[in-house]
DRENDO-1510 file (C-alpha; in Angstrom, 1 decimal, always signed):
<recs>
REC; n; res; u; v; w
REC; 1; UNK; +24.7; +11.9; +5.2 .
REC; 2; UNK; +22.0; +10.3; +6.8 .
REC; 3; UNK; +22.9; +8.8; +10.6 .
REC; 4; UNK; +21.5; +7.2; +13.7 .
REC; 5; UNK; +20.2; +7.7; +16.0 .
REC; 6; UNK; +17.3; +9.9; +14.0 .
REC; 7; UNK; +17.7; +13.4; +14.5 .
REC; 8; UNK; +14.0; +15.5; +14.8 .
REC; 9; UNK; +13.5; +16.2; +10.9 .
REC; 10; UNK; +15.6; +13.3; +9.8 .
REC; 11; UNK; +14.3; +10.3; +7.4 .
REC; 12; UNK; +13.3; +7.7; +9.9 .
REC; 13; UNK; +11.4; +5.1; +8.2 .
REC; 14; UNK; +10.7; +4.2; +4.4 .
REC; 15; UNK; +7.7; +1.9; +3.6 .
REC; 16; UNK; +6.6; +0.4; +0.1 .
REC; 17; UNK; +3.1; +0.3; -0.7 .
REC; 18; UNK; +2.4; -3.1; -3.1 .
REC; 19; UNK; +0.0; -5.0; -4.3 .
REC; 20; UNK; +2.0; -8.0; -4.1 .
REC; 21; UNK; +4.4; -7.9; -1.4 .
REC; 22; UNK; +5.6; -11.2; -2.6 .
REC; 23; UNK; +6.7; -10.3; -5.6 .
REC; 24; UNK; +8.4; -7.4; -4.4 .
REC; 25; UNK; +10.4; -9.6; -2.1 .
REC; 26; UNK; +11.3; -11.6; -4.9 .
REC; 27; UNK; +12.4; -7.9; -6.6 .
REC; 28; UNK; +13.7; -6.5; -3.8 .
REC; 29; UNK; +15.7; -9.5; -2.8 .
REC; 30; UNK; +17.3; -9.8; -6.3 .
REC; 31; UNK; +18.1; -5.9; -6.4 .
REC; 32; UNK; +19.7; -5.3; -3.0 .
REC; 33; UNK; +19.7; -8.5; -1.2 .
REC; 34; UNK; +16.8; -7.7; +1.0 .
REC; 35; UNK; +14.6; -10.6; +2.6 .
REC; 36; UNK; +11.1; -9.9; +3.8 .
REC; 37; UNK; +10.0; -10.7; +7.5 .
REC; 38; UNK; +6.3; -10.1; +8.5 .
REC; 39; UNK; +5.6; -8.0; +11.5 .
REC; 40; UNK; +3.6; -10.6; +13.2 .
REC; 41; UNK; -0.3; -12.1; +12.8 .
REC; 42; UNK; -1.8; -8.9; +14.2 .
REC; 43; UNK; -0.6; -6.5; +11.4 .
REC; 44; UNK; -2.1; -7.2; +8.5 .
REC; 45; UNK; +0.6; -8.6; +6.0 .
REC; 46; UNK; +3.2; -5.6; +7.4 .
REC; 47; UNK; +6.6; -6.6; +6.9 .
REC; 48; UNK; +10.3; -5.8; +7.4 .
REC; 49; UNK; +12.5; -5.9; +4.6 .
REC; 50; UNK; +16.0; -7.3; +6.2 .
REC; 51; UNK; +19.2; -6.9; +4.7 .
REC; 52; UNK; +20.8; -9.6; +6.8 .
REC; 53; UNK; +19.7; -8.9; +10.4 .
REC; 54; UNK; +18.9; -5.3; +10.2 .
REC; 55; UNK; +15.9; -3.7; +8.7 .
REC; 56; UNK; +16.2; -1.5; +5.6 .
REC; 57; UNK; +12.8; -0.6; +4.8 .
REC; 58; UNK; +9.1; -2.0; +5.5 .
REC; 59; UNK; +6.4; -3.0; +3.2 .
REC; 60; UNK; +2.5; -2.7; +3.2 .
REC; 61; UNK; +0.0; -4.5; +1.1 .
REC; 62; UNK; -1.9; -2.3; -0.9 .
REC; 63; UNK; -4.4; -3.3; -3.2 .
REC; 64; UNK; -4.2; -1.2; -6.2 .
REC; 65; UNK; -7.3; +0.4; -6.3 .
REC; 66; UNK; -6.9; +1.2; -2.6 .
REC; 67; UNK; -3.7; +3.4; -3.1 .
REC; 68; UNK; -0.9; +4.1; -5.7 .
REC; 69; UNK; +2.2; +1.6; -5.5 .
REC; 70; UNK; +5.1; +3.8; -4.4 .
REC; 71; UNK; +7.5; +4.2; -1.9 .
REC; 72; UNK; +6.6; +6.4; +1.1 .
REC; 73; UNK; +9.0; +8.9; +3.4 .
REC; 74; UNK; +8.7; +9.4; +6.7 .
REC; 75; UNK; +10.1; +12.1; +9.1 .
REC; 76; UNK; +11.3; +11.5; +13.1 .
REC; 77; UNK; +9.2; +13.8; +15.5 .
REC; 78; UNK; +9.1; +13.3; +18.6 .
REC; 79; UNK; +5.8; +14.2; +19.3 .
REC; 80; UNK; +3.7; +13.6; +16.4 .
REC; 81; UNK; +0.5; +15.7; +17.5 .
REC; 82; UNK; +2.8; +18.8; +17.9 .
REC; 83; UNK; +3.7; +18.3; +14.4 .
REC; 84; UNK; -0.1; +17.7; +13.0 .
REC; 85; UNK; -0.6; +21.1; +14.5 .
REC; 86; UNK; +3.2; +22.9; +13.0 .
REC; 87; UNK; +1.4; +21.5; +9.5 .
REC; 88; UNK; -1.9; +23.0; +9.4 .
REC; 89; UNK; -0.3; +26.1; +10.8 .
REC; 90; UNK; +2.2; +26.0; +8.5 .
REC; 91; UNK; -0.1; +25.5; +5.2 .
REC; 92; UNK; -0.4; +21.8; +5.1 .
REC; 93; UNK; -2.9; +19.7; +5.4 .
REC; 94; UNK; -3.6; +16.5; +8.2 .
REC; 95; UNK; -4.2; +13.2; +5.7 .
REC; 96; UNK; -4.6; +10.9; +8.8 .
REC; 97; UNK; -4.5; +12.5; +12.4 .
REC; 98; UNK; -1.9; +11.1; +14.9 .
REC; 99; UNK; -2.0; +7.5; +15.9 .
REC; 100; UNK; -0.4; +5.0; +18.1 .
REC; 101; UNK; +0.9; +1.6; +16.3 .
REC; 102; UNK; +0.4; -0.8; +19.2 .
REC; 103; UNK; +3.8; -0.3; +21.1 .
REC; 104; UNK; +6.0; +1.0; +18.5 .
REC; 105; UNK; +5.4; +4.4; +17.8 .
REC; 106; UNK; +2.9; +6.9; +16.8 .
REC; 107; UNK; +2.6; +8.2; +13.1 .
REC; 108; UNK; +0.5; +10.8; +11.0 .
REC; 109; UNK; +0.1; +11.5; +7.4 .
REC; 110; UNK; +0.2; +15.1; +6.0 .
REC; 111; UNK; +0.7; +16.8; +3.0 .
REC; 112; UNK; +3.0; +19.9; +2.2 .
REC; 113; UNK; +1.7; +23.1; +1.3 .
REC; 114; UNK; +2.5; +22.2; -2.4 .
REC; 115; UNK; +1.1; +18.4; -2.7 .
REC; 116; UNK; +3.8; +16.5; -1.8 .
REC; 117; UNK; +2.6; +13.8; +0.8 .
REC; 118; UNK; +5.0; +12.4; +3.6 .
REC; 119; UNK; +4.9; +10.7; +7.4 .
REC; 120; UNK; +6.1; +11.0; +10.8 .
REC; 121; UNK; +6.8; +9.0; +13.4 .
REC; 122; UNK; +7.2; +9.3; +16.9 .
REC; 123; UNK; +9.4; +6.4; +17.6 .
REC; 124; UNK; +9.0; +4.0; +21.2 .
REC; 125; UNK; +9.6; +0.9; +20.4 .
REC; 126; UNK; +10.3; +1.0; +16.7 .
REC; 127; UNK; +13.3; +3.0; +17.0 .
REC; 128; UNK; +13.8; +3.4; +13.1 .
REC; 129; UNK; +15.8; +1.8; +10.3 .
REC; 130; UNK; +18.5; +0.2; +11.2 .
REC; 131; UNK; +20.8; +0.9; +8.5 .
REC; 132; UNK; +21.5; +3.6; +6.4 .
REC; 133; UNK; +23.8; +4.7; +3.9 .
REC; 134; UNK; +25.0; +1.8; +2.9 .
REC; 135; UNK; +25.1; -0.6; +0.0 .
REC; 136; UNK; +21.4; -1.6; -0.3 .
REC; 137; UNK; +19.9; +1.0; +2.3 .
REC; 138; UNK; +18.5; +4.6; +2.1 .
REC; 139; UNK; +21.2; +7.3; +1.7 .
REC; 140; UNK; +19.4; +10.3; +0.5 .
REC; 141; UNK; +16.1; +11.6; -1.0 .
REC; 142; UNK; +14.9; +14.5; -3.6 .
REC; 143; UNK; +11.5; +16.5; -3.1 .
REC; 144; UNK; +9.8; +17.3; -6.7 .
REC; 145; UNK; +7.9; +20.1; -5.6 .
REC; 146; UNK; +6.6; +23.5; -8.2 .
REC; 147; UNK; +8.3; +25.8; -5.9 .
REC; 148; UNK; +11.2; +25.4; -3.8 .
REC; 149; UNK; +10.9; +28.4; -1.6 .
REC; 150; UNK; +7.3; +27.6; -0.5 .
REC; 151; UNK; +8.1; +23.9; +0.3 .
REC; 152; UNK; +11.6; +25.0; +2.1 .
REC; 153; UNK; +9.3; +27.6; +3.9 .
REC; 154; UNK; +6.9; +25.4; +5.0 .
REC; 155; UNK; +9.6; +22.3; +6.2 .
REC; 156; UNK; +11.5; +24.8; +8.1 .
REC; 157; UNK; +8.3; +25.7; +10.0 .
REC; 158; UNK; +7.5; +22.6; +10.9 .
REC; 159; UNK; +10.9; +20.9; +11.7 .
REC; 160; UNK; +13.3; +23.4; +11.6 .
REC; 161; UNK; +15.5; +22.4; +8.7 .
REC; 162; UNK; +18.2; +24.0; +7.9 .
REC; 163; UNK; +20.1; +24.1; +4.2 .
REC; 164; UNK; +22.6; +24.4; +2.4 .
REC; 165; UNK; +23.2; +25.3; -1.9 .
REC; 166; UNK; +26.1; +24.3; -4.7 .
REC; 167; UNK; +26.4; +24.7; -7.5 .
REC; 168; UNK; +25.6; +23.0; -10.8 .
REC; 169; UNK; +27.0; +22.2; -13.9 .
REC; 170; UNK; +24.4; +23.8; -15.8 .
REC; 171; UNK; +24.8; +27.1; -13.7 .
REC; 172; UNK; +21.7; +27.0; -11.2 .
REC; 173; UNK; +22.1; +25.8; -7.5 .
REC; 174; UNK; +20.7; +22.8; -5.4 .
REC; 175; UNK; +19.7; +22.9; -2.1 .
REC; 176; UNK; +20.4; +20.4; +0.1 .
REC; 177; UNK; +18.5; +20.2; +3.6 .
REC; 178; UNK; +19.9; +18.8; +7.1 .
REC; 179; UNK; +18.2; +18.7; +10.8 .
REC; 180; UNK; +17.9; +22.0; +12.7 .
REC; 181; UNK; +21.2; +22.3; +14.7 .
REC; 182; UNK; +23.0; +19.2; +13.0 .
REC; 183; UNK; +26.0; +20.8; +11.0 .
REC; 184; UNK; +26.0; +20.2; +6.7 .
REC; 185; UNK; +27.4; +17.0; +7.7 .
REC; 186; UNK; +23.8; +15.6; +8.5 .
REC; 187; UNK; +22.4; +16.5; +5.0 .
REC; 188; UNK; +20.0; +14.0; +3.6 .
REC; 189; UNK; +18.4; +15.3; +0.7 .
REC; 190; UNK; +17.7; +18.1; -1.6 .
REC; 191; UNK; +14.4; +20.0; -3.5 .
REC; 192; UNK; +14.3; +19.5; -7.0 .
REC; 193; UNK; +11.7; +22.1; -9.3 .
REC; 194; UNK; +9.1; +20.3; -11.3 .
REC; 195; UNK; +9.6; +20.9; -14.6 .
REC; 196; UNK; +14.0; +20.5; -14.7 .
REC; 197; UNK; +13.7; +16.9; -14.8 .
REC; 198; UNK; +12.5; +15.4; -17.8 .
REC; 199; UNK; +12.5; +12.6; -16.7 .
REC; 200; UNK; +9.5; +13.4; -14.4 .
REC; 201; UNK; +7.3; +15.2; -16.3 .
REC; 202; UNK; +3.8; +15.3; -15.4 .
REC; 203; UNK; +4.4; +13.7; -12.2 .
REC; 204; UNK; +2.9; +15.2; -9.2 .
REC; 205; UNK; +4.7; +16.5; -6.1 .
REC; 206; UNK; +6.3; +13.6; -4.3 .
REC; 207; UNK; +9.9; +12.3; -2.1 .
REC; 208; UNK; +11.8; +10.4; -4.3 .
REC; 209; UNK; +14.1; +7.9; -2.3 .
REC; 210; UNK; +17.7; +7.1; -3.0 .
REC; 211; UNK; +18.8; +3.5; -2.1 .
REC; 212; UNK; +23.2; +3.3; -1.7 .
REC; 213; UNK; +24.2; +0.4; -4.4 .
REC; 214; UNK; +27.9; -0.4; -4.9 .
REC; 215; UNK; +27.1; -0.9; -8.7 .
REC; 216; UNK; +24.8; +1.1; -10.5 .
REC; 217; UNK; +25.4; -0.3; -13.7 .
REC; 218; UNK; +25.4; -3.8; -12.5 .
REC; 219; UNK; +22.3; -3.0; -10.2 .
REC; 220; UNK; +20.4; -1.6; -13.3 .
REC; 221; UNK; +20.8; -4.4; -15.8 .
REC; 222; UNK; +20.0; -6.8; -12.4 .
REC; 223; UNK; +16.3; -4.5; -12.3 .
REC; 224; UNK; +15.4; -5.2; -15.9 .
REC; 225; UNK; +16.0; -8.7; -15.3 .
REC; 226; UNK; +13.8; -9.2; -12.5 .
REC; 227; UNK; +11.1; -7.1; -14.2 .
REC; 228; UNK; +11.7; -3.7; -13.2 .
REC; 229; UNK; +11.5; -0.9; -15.6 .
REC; 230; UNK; +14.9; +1.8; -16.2 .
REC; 231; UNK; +13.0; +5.2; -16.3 .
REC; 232; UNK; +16.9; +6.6; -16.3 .
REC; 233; UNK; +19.8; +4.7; -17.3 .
REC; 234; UNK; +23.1; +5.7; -15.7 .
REC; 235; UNK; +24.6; +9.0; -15.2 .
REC; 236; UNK; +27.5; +10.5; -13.6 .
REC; 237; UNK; +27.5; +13.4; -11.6 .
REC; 238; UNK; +30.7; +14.9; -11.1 .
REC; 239; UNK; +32.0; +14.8; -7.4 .
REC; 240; UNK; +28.9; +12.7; -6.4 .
REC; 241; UNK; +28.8; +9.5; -8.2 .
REC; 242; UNK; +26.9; +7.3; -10.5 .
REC; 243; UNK; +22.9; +7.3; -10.2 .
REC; 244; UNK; +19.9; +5.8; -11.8 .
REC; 245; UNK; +15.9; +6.3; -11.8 .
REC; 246; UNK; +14.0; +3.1; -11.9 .
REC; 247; UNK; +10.8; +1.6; -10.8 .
REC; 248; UNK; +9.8; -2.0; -9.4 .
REC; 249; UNK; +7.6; -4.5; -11.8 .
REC; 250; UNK; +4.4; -2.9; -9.8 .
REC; 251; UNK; +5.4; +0.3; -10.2 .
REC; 252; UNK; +6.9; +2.0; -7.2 .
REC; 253; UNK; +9.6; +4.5; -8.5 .
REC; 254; UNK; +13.1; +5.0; -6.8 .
REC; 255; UNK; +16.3; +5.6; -7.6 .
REC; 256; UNK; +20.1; +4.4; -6.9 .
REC; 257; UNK; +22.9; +5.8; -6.0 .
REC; 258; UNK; +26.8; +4.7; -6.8 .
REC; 259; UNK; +29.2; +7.3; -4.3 .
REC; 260; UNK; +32.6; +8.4; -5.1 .
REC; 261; UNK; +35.1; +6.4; -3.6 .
REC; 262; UNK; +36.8; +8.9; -1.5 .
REC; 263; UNK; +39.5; +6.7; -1.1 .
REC; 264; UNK; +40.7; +5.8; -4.6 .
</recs>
C-alpha cells in the first residue's frame, strides 16, 4: 500500500494537466470531494486539489494544443540529477533536465525505455501528498507498457524496485512493484502488457492512476453526471475489490478503486 513518508521509488506527487482547471474543480469536487487552492500569484494558475486540509493531487493549466489532458505520476528521488543520469544509462530518455521549483523541490521529466513518460521529485519544501490511500486519494497505479520485462529492467535500474507476482483468474501472473528494501507491504502498483486490456487498445505506453473511492458504483454514476465519460463500468476482482476506468469531461483518464473490507 502506498505510505508516508515517500520512500525513494515511491509515488510522491500526482498532477492533472487541463485546459480548464475550473471545470475540473467543479469535476473533481463532485467526484471525490476535492476543492482546488492555487499555489500563489507567482505559479502560473498551479493549484492544489484539497480534500479538506490536506492535498490529494495538483493541477496545471494546459492548453490543449500545448500538451495532452491526462493525469501525470511522479516518483520520490532524492537527488533528481542522479536519477536524469540512472535514465539515460538505463535506456531512457531526459524530456526536461532537472530543475529547482522555487523552494519546494526539484523535478525532471523522463521517459522509460518503452514510451511510458513519468516525473521525479526531489522533495524540500513540498514534502509530497499528504494523503494516500484513502477514500478520494491515490492508492495505487498500473504501467501499460509492450513489455514487462524491459520496463521492470529499466525501473529496477534506476530506483531499485523490487516485486512481487500472483496469480490470476485467467491463469497468467501480475506483478506488483514496491521500494527497494521496503517489504511487499509497500507495494504500490503493478505492470500491465499492452494488448490484455481491451479496454486500452491503441493507447500508448502510460501510468494509469488509481484514486481509493468508498463506492464505485455510486462514484461512477456521480462521473457521468458531472460529464465524465465510463470507459469501464464496474468490475469485481476477487480478493481486491470493486474498480472502474473513467475519464474526466476534458479527457484525463483514471481509474477507481472500491477495497475489500477486511473487516466484514
Amino acid at each position: 500500500m502506498l505510505t508516508s513518508p515517500f520512500a525513494p521509488g515511491s509515488p510522491i506527487w500526482v498532477e492533472l494537466s487541463t485546459p480548464d482547471t475550473k471545470g475540473a474543480n467543479a469535476f473533481y469536487n463532485g467526484l471525490f470531494g476535492w476543492s482546488l487552492m492555487s499555489a500563489g500569484p507567482d505559479t502560473g494558475g498551479y493549484g492544489m486539489f484539497r480534500l479538506g486540509a490536506r492535498t490529494a493531487a495538483a493541477a496545471m493549466p494546459m492548453p490543449t494544443d500545448q500538451g495532452p489532458t491526462s493525469w501525470f505520476l511522479f516518483f520520490m528521488t532524492p537527488d533528481a540529477d542522479a536519477t536524469a543520469k540512472a535514465v539515460h544509462q538505463a535506456g531512457g530518455s531526459v524530456v526536461l533536465t532537472p530543475m529547482d521549483v522555487m523552494e519546494f523541490g526539484r523535478m525532471a521529466v523522463f521517459t522509460d525505455s518503452v514510451g511510458a513518460r513519468f516525473a521525479v521529485w526531489q522533495p524540500r519544501g513540498n514534502k509530497g501528498l499528504d494523503v494516500v490511500d484513502e477514500p478520494g486519494s491515490l492508492c495505487w497505479c498500473e504501467l501499460y507498457t509492450p513489455d514487462e520485462t524491459a520496463a521492470y529492467a529499466f525501473y529496477r535500474a534506476v530506483f531499485g524496485w523490487e516485486t512481487t507476482s500472483m496469480p490470476m483468474p485467467d491463469g497468467g501472473t501480475y506483478r506488483m512493484m514496491h521500494p527497494a528494501g521496503q517489504g511487499s507491504e509497500t507495494m504500490f502498483g503493478g505492470f500491465v502488457t499492452l494488448g490484455t486490456d481491451p479496454v486500452e487498445t491503441g493507447a500508448e505506453p502510460h501510468w494509469q492512476l488509481y484514486f481509493a473511492v468508498t463506492d464505485c458504483d455510486g462514484t461512477v454514476a456521480a462521473a457521468k453526471k458531472l460529464g465524465g465519460t465510463v470507459r469501464m463500468g464496474p468490475t469485481d476482482i476477487e480478493g481486491v475489490g470493486r474498480y472502474a476506468k473513467l475519464a474526466d469531461p476534458y479527457g484525463a483518464r483514471f481509474a477507481v478503486m472500491q477495497g475489500v473490507d477486511r473487516d466484514a
